[in-house]
MIKOLKE-222647 format. One record per residue (C-alpha): x, z, y; residue number from 1. Coordinates in Angstrom, 2 decimals. Layout:
BEGIN
<node px="X" pz="Z" py="Y" n="NUM"/>
...
***
This chain:
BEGIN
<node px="111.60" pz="-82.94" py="-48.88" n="1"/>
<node px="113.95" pz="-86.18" py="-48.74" n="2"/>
<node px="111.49" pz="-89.69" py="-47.76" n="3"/>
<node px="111.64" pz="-90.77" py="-51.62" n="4"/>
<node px="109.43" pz="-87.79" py="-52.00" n="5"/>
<node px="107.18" pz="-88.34" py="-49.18" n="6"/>
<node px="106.58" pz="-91.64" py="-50.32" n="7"/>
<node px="105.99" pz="-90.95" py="-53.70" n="8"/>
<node px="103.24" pz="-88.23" py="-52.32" n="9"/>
<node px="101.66" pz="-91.03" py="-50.62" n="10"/>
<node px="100.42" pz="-92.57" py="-53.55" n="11"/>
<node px="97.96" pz="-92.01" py="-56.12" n="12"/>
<node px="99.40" pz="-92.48" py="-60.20" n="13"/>
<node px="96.68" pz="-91.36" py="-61.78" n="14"/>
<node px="93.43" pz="-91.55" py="-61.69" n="15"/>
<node px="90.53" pz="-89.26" py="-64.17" n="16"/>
<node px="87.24" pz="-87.24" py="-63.58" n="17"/>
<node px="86.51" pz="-84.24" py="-65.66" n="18"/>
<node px="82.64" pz="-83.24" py="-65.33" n="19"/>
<node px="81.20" pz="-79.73" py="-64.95" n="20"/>
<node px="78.28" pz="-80.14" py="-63.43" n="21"/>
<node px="75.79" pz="-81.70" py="-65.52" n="22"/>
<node px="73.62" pz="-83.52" py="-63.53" n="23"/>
<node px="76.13" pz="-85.96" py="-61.67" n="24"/>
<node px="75.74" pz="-89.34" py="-62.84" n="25"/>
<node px="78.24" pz="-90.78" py="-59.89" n="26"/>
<node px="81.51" pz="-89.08" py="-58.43" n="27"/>
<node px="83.93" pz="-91.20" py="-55.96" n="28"/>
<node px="87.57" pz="-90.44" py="-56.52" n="29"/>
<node px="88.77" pz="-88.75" py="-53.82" n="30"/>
<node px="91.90" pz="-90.41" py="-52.87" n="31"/>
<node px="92.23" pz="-89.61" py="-48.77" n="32"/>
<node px="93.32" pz="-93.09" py="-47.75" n="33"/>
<node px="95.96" pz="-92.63" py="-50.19" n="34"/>
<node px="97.22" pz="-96.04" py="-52.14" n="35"/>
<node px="97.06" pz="-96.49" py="-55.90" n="36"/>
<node px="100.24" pz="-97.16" py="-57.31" n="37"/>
<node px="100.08" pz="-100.12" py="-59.34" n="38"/>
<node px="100.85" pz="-99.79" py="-62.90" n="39"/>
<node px="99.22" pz="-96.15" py="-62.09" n="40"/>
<node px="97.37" pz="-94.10" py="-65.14" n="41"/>
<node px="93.36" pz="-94.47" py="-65.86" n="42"/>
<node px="91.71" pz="-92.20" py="-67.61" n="43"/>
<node px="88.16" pz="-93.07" py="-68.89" n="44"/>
<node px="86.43" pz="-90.78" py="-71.29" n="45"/>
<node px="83.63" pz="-91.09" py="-73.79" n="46"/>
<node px="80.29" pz="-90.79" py="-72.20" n="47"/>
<node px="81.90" pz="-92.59" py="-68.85" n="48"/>
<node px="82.98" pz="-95.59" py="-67.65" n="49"/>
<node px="85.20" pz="-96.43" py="-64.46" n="50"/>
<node px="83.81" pz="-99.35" py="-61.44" n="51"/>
<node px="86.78" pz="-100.55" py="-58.86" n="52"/>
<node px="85.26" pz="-101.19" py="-55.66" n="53"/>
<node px="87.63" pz="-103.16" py="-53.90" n="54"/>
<node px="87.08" pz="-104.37" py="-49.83" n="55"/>
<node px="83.17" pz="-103.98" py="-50.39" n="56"/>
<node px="82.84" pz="-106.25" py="-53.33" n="57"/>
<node px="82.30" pz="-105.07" py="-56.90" n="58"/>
<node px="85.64" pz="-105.91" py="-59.00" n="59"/>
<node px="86.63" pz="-104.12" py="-62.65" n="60"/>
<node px="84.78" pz="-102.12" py="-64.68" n="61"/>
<node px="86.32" pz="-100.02" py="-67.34" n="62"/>
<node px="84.87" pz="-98.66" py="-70.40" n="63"/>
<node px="86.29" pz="-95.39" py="-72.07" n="64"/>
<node px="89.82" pz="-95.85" py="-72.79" n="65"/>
<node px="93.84" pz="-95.11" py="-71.27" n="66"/>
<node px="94.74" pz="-97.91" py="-68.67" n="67"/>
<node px="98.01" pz="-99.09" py="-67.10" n="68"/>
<node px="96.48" pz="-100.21" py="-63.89" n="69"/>
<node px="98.47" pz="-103.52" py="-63.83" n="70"/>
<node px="97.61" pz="-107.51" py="-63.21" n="71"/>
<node px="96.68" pz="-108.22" py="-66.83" n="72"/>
<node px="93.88" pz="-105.99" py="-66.88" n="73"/>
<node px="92.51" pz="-106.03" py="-63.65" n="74"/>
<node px="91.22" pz="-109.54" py="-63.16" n="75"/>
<node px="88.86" pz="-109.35" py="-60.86" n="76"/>
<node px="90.46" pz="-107.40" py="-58.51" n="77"/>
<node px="93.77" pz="-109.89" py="-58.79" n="78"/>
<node px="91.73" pz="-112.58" py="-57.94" n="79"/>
<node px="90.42" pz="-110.99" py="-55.15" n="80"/>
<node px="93.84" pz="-109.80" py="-53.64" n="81"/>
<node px="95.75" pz="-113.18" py="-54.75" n="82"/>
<node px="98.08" pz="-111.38" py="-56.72" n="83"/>
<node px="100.89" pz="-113.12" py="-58.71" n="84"/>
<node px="101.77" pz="-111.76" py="-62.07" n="85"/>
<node px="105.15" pz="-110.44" py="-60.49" n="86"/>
<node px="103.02" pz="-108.53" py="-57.81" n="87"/>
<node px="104.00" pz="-104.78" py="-57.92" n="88"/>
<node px="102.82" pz="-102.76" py="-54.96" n="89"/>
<node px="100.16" pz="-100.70" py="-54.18" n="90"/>
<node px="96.58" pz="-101.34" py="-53.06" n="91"/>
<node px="93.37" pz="-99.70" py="-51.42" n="92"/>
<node px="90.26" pz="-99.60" py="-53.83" n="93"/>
<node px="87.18" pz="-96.95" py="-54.41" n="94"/>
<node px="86.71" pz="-95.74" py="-57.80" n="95"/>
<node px="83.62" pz="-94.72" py="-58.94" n="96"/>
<node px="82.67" pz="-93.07" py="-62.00" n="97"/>
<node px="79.70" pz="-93.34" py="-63.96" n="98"/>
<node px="77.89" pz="-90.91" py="-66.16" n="99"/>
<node px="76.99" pz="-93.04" py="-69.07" n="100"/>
<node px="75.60" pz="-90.24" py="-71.47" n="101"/>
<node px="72.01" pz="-89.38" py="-71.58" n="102"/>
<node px="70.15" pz="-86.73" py="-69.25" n="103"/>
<node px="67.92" pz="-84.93" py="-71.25" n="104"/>
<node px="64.97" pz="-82.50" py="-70.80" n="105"/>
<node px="63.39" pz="-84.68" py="-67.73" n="106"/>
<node px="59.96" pz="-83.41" py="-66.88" n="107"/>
<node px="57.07" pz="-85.90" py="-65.66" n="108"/>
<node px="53.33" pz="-85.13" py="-65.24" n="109"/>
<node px="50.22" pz="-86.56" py="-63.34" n="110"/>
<node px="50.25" pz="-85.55" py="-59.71" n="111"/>
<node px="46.53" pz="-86.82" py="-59.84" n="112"/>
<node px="43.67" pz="-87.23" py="-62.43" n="113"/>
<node px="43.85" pz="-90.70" py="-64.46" n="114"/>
<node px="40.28" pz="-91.88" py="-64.30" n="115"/>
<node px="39.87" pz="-93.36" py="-67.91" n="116"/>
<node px="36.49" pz="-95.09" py="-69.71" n="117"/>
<node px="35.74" pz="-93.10" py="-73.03" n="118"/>
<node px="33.55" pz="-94.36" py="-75.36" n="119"/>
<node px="31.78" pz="-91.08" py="-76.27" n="120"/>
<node px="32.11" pz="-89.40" py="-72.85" n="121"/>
<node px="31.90" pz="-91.64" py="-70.37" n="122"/>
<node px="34.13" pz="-91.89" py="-67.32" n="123"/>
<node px="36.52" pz="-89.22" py="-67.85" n="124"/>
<node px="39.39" pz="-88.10" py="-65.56" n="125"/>
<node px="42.71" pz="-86.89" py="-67.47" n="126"/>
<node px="45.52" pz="-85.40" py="-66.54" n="127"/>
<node px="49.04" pz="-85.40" py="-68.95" n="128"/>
<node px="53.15" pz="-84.14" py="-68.89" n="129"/>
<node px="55.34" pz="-84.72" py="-71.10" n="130"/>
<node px="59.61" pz="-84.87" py="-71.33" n="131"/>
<node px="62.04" pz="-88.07" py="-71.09" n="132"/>
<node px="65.82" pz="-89.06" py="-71.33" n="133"/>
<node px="66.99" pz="-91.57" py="-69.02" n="134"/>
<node px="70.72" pz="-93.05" py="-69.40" n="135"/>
<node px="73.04" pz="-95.68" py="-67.31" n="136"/>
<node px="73.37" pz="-98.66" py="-69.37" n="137"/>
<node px="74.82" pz="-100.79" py="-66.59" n="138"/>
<node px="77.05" pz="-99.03" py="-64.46" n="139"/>
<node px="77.92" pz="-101.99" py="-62.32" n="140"/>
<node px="74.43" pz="-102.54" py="-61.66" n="141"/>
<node px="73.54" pz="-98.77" py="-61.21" n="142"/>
<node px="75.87" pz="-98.67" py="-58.82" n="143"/>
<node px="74.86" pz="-101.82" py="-56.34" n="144"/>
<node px="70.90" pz="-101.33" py="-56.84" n="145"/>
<node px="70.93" pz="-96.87" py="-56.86" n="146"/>
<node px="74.07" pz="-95.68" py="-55.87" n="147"/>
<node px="75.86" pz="-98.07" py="-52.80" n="148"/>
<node px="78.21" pz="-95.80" py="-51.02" n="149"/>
<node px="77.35" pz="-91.95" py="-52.44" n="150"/>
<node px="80.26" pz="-90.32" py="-53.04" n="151"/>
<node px="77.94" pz="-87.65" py="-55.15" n="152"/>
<node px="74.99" pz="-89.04" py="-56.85" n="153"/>
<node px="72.70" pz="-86.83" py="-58.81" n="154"/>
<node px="69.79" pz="-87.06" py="-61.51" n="155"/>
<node px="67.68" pz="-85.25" py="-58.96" n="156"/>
<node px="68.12" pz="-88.47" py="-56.26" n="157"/>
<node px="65.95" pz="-90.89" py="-58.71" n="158"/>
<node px="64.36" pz="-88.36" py="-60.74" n="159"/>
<node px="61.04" pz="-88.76" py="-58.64" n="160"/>
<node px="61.69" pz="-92.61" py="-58.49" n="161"/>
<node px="61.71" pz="-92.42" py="-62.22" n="162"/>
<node px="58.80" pz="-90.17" py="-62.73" n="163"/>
<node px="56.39" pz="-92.52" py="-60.55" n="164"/>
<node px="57.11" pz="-95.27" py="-62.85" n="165"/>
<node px="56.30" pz="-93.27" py="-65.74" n="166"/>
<node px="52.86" pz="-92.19" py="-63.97" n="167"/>
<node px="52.08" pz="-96.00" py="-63.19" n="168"/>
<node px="52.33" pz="-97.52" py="-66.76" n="169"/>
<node px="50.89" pz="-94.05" py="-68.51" n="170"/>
<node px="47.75" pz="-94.93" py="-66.74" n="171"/>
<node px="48.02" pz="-98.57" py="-67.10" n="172"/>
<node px="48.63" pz="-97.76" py="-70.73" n="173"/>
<node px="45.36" pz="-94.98" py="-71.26" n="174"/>
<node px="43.39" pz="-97.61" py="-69.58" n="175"/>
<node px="43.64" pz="-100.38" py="-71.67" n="176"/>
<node px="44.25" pz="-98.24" py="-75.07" n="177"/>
<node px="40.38" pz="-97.46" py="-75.50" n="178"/>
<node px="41.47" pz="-94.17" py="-77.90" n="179"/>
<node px="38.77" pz="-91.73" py="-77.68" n="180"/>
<node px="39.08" pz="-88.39" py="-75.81" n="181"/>
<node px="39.10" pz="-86.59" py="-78.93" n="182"/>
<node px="41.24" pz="-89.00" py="-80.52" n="183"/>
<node px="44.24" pz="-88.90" py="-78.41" n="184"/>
<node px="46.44" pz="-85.74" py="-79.62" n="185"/>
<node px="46.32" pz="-87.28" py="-82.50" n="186"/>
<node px="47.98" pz="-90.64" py="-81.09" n="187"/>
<node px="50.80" pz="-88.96" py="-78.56" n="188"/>
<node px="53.48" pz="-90.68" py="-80.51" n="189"/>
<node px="52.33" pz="-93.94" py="-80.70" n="190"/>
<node px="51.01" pz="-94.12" py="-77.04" n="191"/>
<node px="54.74" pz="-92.37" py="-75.94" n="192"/>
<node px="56.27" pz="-95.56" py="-77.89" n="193"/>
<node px="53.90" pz="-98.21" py="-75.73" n="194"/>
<node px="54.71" pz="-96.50" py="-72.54" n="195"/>
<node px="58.59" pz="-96.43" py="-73.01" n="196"/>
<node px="58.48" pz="-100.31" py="-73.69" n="197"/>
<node px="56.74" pz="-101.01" py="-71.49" n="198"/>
<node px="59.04" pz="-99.05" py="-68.53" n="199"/>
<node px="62.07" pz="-100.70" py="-70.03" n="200"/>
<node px="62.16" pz="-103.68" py="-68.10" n="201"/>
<node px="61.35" pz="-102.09" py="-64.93" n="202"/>
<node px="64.58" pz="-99.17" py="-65.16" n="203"/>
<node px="67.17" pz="-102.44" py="-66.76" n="204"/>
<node px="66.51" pz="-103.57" py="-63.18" n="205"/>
<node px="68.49" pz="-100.23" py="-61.98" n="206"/>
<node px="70.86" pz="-100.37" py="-64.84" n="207"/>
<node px="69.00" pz="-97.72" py="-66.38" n="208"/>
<node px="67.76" pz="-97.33" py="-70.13" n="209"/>
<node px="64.95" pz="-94.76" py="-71.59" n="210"/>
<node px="65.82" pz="-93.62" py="-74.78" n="211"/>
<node px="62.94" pz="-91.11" py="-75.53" n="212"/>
<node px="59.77" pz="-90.34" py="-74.14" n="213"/>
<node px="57.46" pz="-87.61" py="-74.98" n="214"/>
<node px="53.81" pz="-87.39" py="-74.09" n="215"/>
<node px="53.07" pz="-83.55" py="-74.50" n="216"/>
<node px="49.53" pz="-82.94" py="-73.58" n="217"/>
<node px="46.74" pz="-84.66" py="-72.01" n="218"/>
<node px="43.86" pz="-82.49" py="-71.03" n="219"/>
<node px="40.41" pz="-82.86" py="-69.56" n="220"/>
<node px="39.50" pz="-81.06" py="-66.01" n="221"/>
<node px="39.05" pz="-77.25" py="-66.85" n="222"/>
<node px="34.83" pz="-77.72" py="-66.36" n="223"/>
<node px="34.83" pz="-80.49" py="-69.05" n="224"/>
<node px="36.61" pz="-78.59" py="-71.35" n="225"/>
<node px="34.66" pz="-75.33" py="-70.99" n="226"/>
<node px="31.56" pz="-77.99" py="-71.65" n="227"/>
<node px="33.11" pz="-78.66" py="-74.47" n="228"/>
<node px="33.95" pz="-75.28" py="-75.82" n="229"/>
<node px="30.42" pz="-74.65" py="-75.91" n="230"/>
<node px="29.80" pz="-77.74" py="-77.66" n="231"/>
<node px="32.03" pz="-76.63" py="-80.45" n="232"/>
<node px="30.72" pz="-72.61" py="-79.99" n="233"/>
<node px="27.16" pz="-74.41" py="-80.82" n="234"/>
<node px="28.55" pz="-76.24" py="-83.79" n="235"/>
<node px="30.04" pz="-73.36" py="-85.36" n="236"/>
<node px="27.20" pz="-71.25" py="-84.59" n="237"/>
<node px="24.83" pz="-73.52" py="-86.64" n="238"/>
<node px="21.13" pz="-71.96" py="-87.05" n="239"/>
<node px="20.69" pz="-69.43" py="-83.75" n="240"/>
<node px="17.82" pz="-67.64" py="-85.48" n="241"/>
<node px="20.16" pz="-66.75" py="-88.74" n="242"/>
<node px="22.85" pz="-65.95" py="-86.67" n="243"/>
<node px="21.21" pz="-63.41" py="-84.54" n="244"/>
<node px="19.68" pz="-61.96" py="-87.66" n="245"/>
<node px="23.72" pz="-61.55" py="-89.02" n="246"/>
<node px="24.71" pz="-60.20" py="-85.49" n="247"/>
<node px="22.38" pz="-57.28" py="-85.95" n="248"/>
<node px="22.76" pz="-56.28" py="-89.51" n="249"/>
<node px="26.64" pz="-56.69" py="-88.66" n="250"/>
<node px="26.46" pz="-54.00" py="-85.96" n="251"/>
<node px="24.89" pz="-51.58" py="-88.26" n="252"/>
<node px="28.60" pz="-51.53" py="-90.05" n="253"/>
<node px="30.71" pz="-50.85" py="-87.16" n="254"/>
<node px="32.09" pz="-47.38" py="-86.81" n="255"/>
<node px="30.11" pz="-44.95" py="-84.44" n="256"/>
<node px="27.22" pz="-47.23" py="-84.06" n="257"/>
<node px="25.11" pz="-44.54" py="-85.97" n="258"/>
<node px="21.07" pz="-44.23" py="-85.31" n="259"/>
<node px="21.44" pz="-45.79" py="-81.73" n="260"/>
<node px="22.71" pz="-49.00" py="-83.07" n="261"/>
<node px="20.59" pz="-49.30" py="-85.99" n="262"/>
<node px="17.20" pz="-48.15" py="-83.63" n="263"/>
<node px="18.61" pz="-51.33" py="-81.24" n="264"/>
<node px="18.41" pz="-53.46" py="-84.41" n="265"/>
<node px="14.98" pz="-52.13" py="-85.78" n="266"/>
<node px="14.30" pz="-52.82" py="-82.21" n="267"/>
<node px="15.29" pz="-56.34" py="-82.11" n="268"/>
<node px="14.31" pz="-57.21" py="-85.55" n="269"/>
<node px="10.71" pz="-56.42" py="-84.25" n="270"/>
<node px="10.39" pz="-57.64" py="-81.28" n="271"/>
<node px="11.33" pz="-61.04" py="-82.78" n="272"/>
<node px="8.81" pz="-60.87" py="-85.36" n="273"/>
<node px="6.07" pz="-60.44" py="-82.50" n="274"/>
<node px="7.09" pz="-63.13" py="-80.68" n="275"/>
<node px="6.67" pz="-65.40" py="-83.77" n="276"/>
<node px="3.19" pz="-64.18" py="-84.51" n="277"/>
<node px="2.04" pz="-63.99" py="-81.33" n="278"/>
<node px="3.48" pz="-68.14" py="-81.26" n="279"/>
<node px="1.99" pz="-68.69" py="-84.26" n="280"/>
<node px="-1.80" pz="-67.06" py="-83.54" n="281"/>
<node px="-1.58" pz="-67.95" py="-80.18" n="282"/>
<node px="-2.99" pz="-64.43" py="-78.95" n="283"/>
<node px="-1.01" pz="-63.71" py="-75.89" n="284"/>
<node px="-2.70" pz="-67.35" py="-74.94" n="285"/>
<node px="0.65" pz="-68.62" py="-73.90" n="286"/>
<node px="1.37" pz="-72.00" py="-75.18" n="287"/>
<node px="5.50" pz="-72.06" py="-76.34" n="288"/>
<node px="7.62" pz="-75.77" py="-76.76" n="289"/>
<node px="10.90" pz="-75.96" py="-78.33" n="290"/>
<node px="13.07" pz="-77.86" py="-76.47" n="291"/>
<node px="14.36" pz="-80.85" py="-78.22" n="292"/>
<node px="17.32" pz="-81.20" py="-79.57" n="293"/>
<node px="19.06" pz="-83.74" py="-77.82" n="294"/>
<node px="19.42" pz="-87.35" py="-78.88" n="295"/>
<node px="22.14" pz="-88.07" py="-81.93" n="296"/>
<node px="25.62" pz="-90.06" py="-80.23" n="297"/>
<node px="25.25" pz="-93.67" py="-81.23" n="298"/>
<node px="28.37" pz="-94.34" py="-82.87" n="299"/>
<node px="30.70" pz="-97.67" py="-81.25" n="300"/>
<node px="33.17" pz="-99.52" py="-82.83" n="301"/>
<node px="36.15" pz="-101.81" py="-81.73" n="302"/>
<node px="37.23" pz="-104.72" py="-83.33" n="303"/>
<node px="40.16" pz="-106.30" py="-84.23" n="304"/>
<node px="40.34" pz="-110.21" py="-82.30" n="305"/>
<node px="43.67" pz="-111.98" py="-82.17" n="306"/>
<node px="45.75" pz="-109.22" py="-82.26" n="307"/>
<node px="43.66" pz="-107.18" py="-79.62" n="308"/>
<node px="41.10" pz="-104.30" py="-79.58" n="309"/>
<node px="37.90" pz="-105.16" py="-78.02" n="310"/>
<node px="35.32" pz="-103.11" py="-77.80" n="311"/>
<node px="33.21" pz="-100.52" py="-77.94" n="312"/>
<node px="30.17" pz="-102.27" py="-79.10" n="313"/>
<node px="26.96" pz="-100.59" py="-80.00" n="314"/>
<node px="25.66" pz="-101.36" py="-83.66" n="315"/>
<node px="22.81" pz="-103.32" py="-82.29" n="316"/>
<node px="25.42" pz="-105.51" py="-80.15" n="317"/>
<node px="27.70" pz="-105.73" py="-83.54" n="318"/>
<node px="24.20" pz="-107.12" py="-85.20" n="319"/>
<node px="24.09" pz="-109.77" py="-82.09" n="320"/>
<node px="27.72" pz="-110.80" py="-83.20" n="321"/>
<node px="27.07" pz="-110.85" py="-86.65" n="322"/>
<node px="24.10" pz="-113.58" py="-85.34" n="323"/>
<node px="25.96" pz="-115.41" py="-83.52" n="324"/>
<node px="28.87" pz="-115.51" py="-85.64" n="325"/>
<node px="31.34" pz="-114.25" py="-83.85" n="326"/>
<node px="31.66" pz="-110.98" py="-86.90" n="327"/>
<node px="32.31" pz="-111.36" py="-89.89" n="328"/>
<node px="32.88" pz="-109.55" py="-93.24" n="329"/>
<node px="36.09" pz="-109.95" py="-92.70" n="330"/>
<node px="36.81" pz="-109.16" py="-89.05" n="331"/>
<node px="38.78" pz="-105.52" py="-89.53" n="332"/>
<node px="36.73" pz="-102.84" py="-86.88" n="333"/>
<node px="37.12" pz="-99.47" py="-86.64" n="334"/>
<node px="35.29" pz="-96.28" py="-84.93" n="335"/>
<node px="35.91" pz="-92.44" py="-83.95" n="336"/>
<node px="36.75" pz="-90.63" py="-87.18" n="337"/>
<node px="37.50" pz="-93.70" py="-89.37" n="338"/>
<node px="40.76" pz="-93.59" py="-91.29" n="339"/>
<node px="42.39" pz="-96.56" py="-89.92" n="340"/>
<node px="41.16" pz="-100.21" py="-89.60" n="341"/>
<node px="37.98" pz="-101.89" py="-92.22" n="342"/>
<node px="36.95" pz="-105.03" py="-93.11" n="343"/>
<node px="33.04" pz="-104.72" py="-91.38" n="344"/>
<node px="31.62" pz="-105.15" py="-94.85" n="345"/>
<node px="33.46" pz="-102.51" py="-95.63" n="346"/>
<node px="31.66" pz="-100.39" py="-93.30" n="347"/>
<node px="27.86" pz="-99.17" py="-94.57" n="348"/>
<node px="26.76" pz="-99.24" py="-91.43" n="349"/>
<node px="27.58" pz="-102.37" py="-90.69" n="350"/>
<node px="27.40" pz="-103.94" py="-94.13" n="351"/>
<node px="23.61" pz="-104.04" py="-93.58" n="352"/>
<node px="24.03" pz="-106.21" py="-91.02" n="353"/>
<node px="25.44" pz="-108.90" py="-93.43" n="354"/>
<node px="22.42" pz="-108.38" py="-96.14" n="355"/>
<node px="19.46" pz="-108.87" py="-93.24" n="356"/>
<node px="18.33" pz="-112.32" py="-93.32" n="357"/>
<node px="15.23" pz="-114.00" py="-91.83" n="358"/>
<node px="11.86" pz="-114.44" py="-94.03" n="359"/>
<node px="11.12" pz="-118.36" py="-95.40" n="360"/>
<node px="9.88" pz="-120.86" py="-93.18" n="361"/>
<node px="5.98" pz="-121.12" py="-93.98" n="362"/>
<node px="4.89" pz="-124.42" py="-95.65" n="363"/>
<node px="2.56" pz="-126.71" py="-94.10" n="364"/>
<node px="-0.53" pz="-127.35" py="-96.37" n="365"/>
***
């Protein structure tokens, strides 16, 4: 090997990253103290874009593209050396390439309940998961605030950073929303939508963008819902007396029941008529109460007040309002199984309120 070859192995003419790896959003070029030969090749592809790091200071930045690494396009890192146009020899600089396109399929959840105020239910505590993309939209500032000096950074290093903030302004979000329980499958979309914006200002501070965000589920704690499944068992159910009465004659159909089932029935059917005559004439001297049924949900509605939702507010505190003055026919409200925002007077519940007015003052005589 004569020295013209040695010294041509000593420096670096071109310069590209090819990705395989899917989850690198930074990779140093390796270069082993080796000097870039100016007017060397740069290779930027779609989806990445190239940051010169040059004596610890960010210098150039360069979007996709083919570059002749030269004085005319590097003018940061001229002024920074004190080149001269005429300046021809090699330099010392990190490259670091950036993974601009987006990482999808990002899982978040709640590591803890969200404790949330529902209107119907009380305090409630939820839990909820869901998907995101996250992007670099800034690569010089991804790579001073994330980054610094990794010569390998991966989705995995801020993944957790990222899913925290998603956590904090979900609940933020659920708290302030005032969307029934029941309400919120229905409203995923919407509350995915609020939660994104309002995370965008925190990840442009990394250099970072959020181009989708998916809310998947949100579920009550497994006791609640099995509360609830019996609330909707009951509902279904209807009369219990009617639906016994169908449970046994039902029975009677079902292959090999045969005189065993239909004795169990007979059985059934008359023990239930005893224990409504003996209720009725009171001969077995034991006094029977039905147990109440319990006490009908008041219904609440928000309302609509310079661009807000307040709320809920019981009827009678919506007839306080309508008193004082502060509702109107016109003020737009709206409550759990409404389709969309009314006018109150809209509203028969509330257009009563509207029609109530106070007898005549009596006359003195």
């Amino acid at each position: 090997m004569g020295i013209f070859d040695f010294l041509t192995g000593e420096f670096i003419d071109v310069i590209h990253w090819v990705d395989d790896s899917r989850d690198t959003m930074v990779w140093r070029f390796e270069r082993e103290d080796h000097e870039i030969k100016y007017g060397a090749k740069l290779t930027v592809r779609e989806g990445q874009a190239a940051v010169f790091i040059h004596e610890g200071q960010m210098a150039d930045v360069f979007t996709p593209g083919l570059y002749m690494l030269e004085t005319n396009n590097m003018p940061v890192l001229t002024t920074l050396n004190h080149w001269d146009h005429g300046f021809e020899s090699p330099f010392k600089s990190e490259v670091y390439f950036v993974n601009t396109t987006r990482f999808n399929d990002l899982k978040w959840g709640t590591k803890n309940p969200i404790i949330a105020r529902d209107p119907e239910f009380g305090p409630v505590r939820l839990r909820a998961y869901g998907s995101y993309t996250v992007k670099v939209s800034d690569p010089a500032k991804f790579l001073v605030e994330i980054v610094g000096t990794d010569g390998e950074f991966t989705m995995d290093e801020i993944s957790y950073q990222i899913r925290n903030i998603i956590v904090q302004e979900f609940s933020r979000t659920i708290a302030r929303s005032g969307i029934p329980v029941l309400d919120m499958a229905a409203n995923t979309r919407e509350l995915g939508t609020i939660v994104g914006r309002d995370i965008a200002p925190r990840l442009a501070e990394y250099g970072l963008e959020m181009p989708e965000l998916y809310i998947e589920n949100i579920s009550l704690p497994e006791a609640v819902e099995a509360v609830l499944d019996k609330r909707t068992s009951m509902g279904v159910v209807g009369d219990l007396s009617t639906y016994m009465n169908f449970q046994a004659a039902e029975s009677l159909t079902h292959e090999g029941a045969g005189g065993a089932a239909l004795q169990a029935g007979v059985g059934a059917g008359l023990g239930m008529q005893i224990a409504r005559e003996s209720a009725q004439s009171g001969s077995l001297g034991a006094s029977t109460s039905k147990t109440p049924p319990p006490p009908p949900v008041e219904k609440v509605w928000h309302i609509a007040e310079n661009g807000e939702s307040k709320g809920p507010y019981s009827r009678a505190a919506m007839g306080r309002m309508v008193a004082d003055g502060a509702l109107t026919r016109e003020t737009l409200v709206w409550t759990a199984g409404q389709n969309g925002w009314l006018a109150a007077a809209q509203v028969t519940e509330l257009a009563q309120l509207f029609t109530i007015l106070p007898p005549p003052l009596p006359t003195n005589s």
